[in-house]
C-alpha positions as CSV (number, residue, x, y, z in Angstrom):
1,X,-42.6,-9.3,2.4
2,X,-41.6,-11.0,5.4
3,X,-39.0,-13.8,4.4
4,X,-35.3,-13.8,3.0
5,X,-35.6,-15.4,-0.7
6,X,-32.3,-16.8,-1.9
7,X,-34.2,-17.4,-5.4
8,X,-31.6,-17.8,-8.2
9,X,-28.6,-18.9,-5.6
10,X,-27.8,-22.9,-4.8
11,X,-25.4,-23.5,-2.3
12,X,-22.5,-26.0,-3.7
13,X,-20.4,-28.1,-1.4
14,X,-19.3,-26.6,1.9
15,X,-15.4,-26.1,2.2
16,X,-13.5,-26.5,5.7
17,X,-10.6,-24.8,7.6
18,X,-10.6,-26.0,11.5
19,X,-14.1,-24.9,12.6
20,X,-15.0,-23.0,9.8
21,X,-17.3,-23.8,7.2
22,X,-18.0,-21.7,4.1
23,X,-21.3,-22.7,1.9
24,X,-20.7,-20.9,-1.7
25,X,-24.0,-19.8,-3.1
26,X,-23.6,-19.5,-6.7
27,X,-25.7,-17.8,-9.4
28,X,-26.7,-19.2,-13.2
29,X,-26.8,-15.5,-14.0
30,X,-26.2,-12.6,-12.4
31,X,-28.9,-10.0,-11.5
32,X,-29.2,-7.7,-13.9
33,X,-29.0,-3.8,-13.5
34,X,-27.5,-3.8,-10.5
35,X,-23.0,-3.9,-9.2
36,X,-21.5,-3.7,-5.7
37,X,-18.4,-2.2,-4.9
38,X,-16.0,-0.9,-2.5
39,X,-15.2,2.6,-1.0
40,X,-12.2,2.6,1.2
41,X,-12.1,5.2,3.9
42,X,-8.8,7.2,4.8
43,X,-7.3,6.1,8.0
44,X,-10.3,3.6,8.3
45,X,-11.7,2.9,11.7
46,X,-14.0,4.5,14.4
47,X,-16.9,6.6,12.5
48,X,-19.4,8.7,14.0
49,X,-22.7,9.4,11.9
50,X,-25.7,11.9,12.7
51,X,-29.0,10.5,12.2
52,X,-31.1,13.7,12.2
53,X,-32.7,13.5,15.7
54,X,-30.0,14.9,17.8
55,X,-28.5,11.2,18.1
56,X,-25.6,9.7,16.6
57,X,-24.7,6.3,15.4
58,X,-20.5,5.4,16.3
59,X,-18.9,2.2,15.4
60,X,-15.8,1.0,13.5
61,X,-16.4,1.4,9.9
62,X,-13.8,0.0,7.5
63,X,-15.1,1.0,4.6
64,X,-18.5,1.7,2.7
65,X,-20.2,-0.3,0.3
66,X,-21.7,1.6,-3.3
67,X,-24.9,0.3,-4.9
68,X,-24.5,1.1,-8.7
69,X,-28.0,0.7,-10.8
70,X,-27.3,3.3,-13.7
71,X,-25.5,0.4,-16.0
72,X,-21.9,1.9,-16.1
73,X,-19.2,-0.7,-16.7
74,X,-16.8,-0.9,-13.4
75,X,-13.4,-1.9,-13.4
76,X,-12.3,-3.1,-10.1
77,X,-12.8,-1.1,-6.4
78,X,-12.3,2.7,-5.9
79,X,-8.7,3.4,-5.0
80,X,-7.8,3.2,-1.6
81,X,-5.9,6.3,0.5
82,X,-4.3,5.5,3.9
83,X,-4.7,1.8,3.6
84,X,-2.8,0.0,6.0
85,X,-1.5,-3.3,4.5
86,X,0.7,-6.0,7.1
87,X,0.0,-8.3,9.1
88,X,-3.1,-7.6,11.5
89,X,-2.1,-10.6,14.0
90,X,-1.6,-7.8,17.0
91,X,-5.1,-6.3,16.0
92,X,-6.1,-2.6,14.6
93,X,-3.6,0.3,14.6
94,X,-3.5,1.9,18.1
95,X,-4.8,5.0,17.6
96,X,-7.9,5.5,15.0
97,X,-9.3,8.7,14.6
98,X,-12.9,9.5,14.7
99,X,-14.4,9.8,11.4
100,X,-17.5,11.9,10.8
101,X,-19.7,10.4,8.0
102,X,-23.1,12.1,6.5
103,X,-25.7,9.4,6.5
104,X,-25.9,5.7,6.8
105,X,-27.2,5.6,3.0
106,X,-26.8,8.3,0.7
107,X,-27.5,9.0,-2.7
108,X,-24.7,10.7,-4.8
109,X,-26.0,13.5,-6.1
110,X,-26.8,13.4,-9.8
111,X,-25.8,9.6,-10.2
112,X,-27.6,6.4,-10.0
113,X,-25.2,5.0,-7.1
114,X,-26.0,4.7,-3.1
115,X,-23.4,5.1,-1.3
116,X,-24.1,2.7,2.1
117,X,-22.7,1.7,5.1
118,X,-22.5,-2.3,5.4
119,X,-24.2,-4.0,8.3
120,X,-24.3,-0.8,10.1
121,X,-27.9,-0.1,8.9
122,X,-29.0,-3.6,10.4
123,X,-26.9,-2.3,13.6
124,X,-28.5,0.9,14.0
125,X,-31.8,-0.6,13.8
126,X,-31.8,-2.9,16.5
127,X,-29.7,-0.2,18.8
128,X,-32.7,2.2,18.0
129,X,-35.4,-0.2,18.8
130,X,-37.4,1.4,21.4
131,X,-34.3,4.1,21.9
132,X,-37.1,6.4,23.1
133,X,-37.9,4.2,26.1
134,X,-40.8,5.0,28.6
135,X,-44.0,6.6,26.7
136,X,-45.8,7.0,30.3
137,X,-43.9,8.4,32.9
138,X,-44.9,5.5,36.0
139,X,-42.7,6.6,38.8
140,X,-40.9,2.8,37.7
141,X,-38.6,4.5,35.8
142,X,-35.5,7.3,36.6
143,X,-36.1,10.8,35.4
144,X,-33.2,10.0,33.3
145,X,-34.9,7.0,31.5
146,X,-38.6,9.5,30.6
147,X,-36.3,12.3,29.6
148,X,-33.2,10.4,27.4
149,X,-34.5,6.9,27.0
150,X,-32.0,4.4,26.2
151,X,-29.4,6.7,25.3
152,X,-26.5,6.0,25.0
153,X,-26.9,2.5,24.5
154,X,-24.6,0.4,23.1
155,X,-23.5,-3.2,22.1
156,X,-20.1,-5.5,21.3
157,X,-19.1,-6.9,18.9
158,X,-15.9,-8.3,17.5
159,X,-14.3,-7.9,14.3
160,X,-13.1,-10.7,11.5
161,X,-10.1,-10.6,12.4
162,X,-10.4,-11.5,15.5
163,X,-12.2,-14.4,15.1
164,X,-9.8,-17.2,15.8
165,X,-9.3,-18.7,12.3
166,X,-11.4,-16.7,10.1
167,X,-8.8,-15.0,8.7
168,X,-6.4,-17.9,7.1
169,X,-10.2,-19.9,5.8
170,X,-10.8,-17.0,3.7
171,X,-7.3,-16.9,2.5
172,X,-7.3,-20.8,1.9
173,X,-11.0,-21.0,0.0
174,X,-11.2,-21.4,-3.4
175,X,-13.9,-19.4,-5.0
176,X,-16.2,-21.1,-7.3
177,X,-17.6,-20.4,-10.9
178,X,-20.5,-17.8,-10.5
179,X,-20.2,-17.4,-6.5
180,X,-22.2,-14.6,-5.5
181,X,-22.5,-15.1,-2.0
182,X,-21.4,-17.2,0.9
183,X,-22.7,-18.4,4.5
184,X,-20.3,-18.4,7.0
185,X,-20.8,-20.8,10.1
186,X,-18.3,-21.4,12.9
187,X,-18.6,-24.6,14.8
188,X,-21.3,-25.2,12.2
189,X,-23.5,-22.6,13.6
190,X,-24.2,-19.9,11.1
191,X,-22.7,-16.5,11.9
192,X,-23.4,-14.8,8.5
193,X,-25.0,-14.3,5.3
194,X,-23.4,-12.5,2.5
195,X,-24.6,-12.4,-1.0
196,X,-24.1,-9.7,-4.2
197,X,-25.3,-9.4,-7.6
198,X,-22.4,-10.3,-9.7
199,X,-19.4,-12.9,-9.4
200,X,-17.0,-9.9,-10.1
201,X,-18.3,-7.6,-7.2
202,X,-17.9,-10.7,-4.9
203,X,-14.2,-11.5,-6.3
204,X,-13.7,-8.3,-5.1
205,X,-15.4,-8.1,-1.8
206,X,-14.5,-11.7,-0.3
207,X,-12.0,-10.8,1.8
208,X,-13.9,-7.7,3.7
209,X,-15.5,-10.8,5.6
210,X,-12.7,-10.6,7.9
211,X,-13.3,-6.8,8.1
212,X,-16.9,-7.2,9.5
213,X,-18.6,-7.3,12.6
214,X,-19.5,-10.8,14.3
215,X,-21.5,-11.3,17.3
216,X,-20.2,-12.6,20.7
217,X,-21.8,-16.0,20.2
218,X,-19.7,-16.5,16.9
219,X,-16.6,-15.3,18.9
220,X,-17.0,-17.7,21.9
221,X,-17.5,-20.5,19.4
222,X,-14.5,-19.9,17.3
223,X,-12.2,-20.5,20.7
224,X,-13.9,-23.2,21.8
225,X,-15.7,-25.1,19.3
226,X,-14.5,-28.1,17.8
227,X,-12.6,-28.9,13.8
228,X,-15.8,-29.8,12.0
229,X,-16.6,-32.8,9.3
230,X,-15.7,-31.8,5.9
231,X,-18.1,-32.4,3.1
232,X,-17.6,-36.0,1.1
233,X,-19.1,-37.4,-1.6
234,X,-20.0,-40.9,-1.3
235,X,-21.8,-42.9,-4.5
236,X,-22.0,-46.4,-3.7
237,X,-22.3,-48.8,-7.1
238,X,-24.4,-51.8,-5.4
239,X,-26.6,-51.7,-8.6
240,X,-23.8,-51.4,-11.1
241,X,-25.4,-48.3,-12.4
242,X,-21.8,-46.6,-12.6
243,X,-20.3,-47.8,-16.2
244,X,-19.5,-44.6,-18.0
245,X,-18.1,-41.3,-17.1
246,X,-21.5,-40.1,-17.5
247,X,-23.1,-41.7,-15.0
248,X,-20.5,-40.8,-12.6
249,X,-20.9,-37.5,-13.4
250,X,-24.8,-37.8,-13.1
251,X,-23.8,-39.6,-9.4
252,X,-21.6,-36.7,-8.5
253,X,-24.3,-33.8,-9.1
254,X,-26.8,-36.2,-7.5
255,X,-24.5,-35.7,-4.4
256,X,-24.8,-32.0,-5.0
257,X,-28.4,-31.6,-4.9
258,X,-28.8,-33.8,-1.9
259,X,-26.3,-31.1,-0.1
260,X,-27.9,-28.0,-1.0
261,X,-31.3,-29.8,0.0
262,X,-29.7,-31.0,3.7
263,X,-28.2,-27.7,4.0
264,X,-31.1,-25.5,3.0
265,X,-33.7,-27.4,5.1
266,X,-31.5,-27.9,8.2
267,X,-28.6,-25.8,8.5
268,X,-30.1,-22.1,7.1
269,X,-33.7,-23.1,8.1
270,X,-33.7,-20.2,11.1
271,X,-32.6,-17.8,8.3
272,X,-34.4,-18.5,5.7
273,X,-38.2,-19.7,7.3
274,X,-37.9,-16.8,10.0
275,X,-40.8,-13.7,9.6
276,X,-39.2,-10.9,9.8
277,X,-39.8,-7.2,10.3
278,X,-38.9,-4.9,7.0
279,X,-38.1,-1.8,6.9
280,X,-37.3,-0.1,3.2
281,X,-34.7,2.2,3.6
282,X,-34.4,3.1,0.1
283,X,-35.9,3.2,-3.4
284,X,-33.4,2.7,-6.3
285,X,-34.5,2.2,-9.5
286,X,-36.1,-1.6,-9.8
287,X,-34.4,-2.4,-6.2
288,X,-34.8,-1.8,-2.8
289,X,-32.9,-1.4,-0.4
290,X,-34.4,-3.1,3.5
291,X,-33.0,-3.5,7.4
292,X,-34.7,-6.1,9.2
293,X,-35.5,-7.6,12.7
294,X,-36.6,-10.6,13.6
295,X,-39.2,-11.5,15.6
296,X,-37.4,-11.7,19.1
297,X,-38.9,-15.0,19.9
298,X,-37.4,-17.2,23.2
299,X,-37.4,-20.6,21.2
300,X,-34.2,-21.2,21.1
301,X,-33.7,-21.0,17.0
302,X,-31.0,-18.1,16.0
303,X,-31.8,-14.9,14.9
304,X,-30.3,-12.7,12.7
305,X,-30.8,-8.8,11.5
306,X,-29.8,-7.6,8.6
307,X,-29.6,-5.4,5.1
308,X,-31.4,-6.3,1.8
309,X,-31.9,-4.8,-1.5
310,X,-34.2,-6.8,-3.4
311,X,-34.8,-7.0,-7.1
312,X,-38.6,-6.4,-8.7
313,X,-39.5,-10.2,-7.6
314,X,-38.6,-9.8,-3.7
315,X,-35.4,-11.9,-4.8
316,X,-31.9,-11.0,-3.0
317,X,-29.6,-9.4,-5.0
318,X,-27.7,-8.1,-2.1
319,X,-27.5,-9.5,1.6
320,X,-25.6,-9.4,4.8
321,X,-26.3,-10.4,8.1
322,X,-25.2,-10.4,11.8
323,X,-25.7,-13.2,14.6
324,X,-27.3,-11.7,17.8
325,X,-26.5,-13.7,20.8
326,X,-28.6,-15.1,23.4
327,X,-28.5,-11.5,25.8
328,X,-29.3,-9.5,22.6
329,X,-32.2,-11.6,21.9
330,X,-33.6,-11.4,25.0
331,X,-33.3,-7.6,25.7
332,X,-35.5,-7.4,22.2
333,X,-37.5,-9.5,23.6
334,X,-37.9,-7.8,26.7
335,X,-38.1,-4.1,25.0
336,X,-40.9,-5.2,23.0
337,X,-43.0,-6.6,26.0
338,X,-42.4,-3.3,27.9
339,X,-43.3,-1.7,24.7
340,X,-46.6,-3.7,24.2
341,X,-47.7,-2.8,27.7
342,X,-46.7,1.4,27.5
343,X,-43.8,0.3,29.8
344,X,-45.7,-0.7,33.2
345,X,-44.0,-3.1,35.0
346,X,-46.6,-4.9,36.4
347,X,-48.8,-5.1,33.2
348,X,-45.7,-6.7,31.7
349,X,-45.0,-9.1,34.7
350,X,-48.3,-10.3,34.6
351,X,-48.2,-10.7,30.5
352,X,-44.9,-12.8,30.9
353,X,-46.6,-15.1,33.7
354,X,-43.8,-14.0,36.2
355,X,-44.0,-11.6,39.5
356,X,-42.6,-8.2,39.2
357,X,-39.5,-9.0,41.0
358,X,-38.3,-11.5,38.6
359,X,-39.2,-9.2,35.7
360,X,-36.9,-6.4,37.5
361,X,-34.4,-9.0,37.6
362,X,-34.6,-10.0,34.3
363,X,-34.3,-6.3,33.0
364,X,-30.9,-5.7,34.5
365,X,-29.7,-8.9,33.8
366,X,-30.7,-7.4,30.5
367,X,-28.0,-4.4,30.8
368,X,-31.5,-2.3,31.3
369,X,-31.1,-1.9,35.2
370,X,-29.9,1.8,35.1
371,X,-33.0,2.7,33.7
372,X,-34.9,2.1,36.5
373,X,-35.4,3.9,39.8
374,X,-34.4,2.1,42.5
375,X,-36.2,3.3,45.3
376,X,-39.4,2.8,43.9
377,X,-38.4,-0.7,42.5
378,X,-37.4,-1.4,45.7
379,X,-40.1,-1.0,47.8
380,X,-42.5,-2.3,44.7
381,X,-40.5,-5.3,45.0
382,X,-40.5,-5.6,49.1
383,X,-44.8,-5.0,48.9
384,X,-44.8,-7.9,46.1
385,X,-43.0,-10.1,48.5
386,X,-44.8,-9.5,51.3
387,X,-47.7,-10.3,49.2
């Protein structure tokens, strides 16, 4: 597997508040065997998380998300402790404790349920790509850089809320018959992916859009980016073929299709024809549950990472997605170059068809320059010069 299928979803007519545009992807049926719902965390916001290898993952964490395959009927979302309900205009509470939390995915113990962290499985991944740093100790690189790696590393990101007009569009949106999902683009650039099993789980879990994490990109283009064109129908009746309300009805789903085909093929082509790299992070039942990476390419198309749980066909029955911006991409870029070349700098200069001192250059432009010892870069960089 190395493509997001979106088999069993069509996307129906795009709605529009300011710059933001919501595509509803809407099943026939829903994926059987499988329901999505909601654990709400008490005092709900930063959340610390062990991953086994003397490292830990931190990051705000509103609430959790639990995969249910054993076929039990569910009535709504868990109940909620500490919830803080008001306006959120000035932003989160003040002070938020730190929250320790067992596992990014974990099984509840004698049930058919995962209990999972949303979007902070695709987040730890790419924070953890090449966290060991150096294999080969080349006198490049600090002591601090052989001996730690990357650690800590860390990235920003912003949440839904403040995203300038997020918020009121998912108050405003109507949801439609069978929605299981939704794309979210701001300034008709897409900014996420989120899709579900069921219409009920998504009823339910709509509004924890604003809750989630977007990228910077998304951010910058929600402040500056223009309203954008709403989606009309137009059926023009040059032939006279409109005479009953059945042909205008034909007409109007005509319209439809030739949406979802424009939208699919040009505005969630990067997403959907992009190989990426899977990694299963958990068996359950008929599904499985994936992070993924893309490929880190500089081509200029967007690139996403992600969760997945797929059912016995590959098919989505559960997706979320986060933008990475133009830095991110190329510091994945750049860590798998080093990477490919055990982390000598002038293997890797050469490979990129640049001289060492731009690929120093490009590597704390990167947010990797502390990794690197300066002395010896230094006079590297003089002796290449010279050169």
């Amino acid at each position: 597997m190395t493509r997001i299928d979106l088999g069993g979803l069509e996307a129906r007519p795009a709605q529009v508040w300011g710059g933001v545009r919501l595509v509803p992807l809407v099943r026939t049926e829903p994926v059987a065997g499988l329901r999505l719902r909601r654990e709400v965390y008490e005092g709900a916001g930063t959340a610390s998380v062990e991953l086994g290898d003397r490292t830990a993952y931190t990051s705000y964490v509103p609430h959790g998300f639990v995969a249910d395959w054993s076929g039990a009927r569910q009535d709504g979302e868990s109940a909620a402790y500490g919830t803080l309900l008001g306006d959120r205009a000035d932003g989160p509470p003040p002070c938020v404790p730190v929250r320790r939390v067992h596992r990014l995915a974990k099984r509840r113990r004698g049930e058919r349920r995962l209990r999972f962290l949303p979007l902070h499985l695709a987040l730890e991944g790419y924070l953890a790509l090449h966290f060991g740093g150096p294999s080969v100790v080349w006198d490049d690189w600090s002591r601090e850089a052989v001996r730690r790696g990357l650690s800590p590393r860390a990235e920003a990101a912003y949440a839904g809320w403040g995203v300038p007009g997020l918020g009121e569009a998912l108050r405003v949106f109507e949801l439609h018959p069978g929605q299981c999902g939704t794309l979210l683009y701001v300034a008709d650039a897409l900014a996420a992916a989120f899709v579900v099993p069921h219409p009920e789980d998504y009823r339910v879990l709509h509004p924890t859009l604003v809750e989630d994490l977007y990228g910077e990109l998304v951010h910058q283009y929600a402040h500056y980016g223009a309203p954008v064109q709403e989606f009309t129908a137009r059926i023009r009746d040059g032939a006279g073929g409109i005479r009953t309300l059945a042909d205008l009805r034909a007409a109007a789903l005509g319209q439809e299709r030739a949406w979802a085909a424009a939208h699919d093929g040009l505005m969630a082509r990067d997403l959907l024809e992009t190989s990426y790299s899977f990694e299963r992070v958990y068996r359950a039942g008929a599904f499985d549950l994936y992070r993924f990476l893309p490929p880190f390419r500089r081509d200029g198309r967007e690139q996403h990472i992600g969760e997945l749980i797929t059912d016995h066909k590959g098919r989505a029955a559960y997706l979320k997605t986060f933008r990475l911006s133009e830095k991110q991409v190329r510091k994945g870029y750049l860590l798998h170059r080093l990477a490919d070349h055990d982390w000598h700098l002038g293997r890797t200069a050469e490979a990129l068809g640049t001289t060492y001192p731009e690929l120093v250059r490009r590597i704390g432009a990167a947010g990797l320059g502390g990794l690197l010892d300066a002395h010896v870069v230094a006079r590297k960089a003089k002796g290449a010069g010279e050169g």
